[in-house]
N, C-alpha and C positions, 0 to 999 in steps of 0.2 A: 273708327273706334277700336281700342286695342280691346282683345280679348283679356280675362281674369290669369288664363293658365299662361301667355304669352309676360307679360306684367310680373308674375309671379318668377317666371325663369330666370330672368334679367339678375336678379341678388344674387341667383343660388350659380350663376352660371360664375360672376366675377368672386364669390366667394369662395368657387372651385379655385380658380385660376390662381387668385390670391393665397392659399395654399398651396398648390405646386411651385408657386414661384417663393414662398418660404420656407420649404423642405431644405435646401440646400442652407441656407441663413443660421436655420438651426440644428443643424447637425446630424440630420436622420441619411442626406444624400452627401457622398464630398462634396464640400466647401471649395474653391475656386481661392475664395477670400482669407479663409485663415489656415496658416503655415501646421503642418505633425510636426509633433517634436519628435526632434531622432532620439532625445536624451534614453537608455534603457531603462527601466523598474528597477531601483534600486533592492525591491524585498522578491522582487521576483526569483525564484529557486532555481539555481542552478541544476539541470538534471542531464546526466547518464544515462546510458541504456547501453546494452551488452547481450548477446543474442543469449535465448533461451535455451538453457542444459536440460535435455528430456530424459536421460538415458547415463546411467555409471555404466552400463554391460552387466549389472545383475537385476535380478525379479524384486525391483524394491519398488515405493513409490520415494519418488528423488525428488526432492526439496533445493530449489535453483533461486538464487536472488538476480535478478538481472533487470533494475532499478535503482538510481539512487538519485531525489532530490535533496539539494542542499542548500536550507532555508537560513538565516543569521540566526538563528537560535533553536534548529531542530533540523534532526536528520530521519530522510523517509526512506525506505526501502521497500520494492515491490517484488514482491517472494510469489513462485510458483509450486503448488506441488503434482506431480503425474507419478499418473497409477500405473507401473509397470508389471505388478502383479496381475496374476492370473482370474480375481477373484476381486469384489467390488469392496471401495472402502466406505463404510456407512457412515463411521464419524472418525477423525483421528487427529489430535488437539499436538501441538508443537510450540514449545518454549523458549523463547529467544531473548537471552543475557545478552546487553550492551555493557561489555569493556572497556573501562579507561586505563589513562595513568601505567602504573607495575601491574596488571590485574583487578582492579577496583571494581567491582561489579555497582555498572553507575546504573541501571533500569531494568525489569522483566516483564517481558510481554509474551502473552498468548495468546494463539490464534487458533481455529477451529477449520477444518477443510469436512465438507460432508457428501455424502450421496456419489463417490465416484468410482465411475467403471472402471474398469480395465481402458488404457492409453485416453482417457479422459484428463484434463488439466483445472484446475482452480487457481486465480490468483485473489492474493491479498496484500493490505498494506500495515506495514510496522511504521509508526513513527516515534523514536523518542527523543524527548522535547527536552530542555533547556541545554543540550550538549549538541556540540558542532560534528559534523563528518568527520573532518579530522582529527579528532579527539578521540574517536573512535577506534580502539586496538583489533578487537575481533568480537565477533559476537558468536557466544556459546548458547549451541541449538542443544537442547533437552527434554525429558518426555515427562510432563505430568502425568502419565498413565492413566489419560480416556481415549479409547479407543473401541472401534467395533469396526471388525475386518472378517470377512471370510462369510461363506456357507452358516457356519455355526454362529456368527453374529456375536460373539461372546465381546459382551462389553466386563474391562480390566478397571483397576482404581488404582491398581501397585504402580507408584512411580518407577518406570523404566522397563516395564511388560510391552511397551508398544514401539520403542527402542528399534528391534529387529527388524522393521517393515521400512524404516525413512535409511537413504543415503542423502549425504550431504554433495551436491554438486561446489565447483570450485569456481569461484569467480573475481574476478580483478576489483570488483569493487566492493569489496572485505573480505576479511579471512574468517570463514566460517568453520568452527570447532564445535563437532561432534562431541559432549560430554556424559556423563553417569549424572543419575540424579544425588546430591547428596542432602540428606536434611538440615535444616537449620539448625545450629546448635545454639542452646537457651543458656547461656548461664544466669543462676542464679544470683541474684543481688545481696550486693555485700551485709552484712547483718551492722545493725547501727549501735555506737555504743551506749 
């Protein structure tokens, strides 16, 4: 007479086996049976890479892009900034104009880098969307003026106070211009007859 727990093994054992032997069937272990496609991803992004600029040779924190995917309808960049100053940076916000065309300012993005020592690094990502890589003439780096730097910690609001602390590193995969902040100019609407 068989035993209850002997009886009971019997299912569990072939419904082990019967799972190991359909791992491969569907898809958790390679397949034997069905062929990879070599075809590539066609939305898959194209990306760049280009070693990282830490250093201009002055006491700045230096701002290096050395990242570029390139997706069919957006272009990403991965920007670095290191602290080559003497002195920690608490917050320090940097604005990056994507140029098209003659100069066409086609996006503005900003980004925030916080809490960094001395030879400390952060990176971050820009993406702007409905324009190709190529399409892209240079992107103009600029200061909203928030920043908090130093001992004194004195946080700025004047666009272009914060200016003085970022070099721009050079890199082959855009041309990056350092520019002045200028404000928007509003003109007023034509008067209706």
């Amino acid at each position: 007479m068989k035993s209850f727990a002997s009886s009971a093994r019997a299912p569990a054992v072939a419904l082990g086996l019967a799972m190991v032997l359909m791992l491969p069937l569907s898809g958790c272990i390679d397949n034997p049976f069905v062929k990879k496609s070599k075809m590539p991803n066609p939305n898959a992004p194209k990306v760049t890479r280009v070693p990282l600029v830490t250093s201009t040779g002055r006491k700045a924190a230096v701002l290096s892009v050395h990242l570029r995917k390139e997706f069919p309808d957006a272009c990403m960049y991965g920007i670095t900034l290191t602290n080559n100053l003497d002195t920690k940076v608490t917050n320090i916000a940097v604005r990056l104009s994507a140029y098209i065309l003659d100069g066409v300012k086609y996006d503005t993005i900003t980004r925030n880098f916080y809490e960094l020592r001395p030879t400390e690094t952060q990176y971050r990502e820009v993406t702007f969307t409905k324009v190709k890589c190529s399409e892209i003439r240079y992107i103009g780096v600029s200061d909203p003026g928030r920043c908090a730097v130093g001992q004194a910690n004195r946080f700025t609001t004047a666009e272009g106070d914060c200016a003085k602390y970022i070099d721009v590193a050079d890199t082959r995969l855009v041309e990056l211009r350092k520019e002045r902040f200028q404000p928007a100019v509003i003109v007023p609407p034509a008067p209706l007859p």
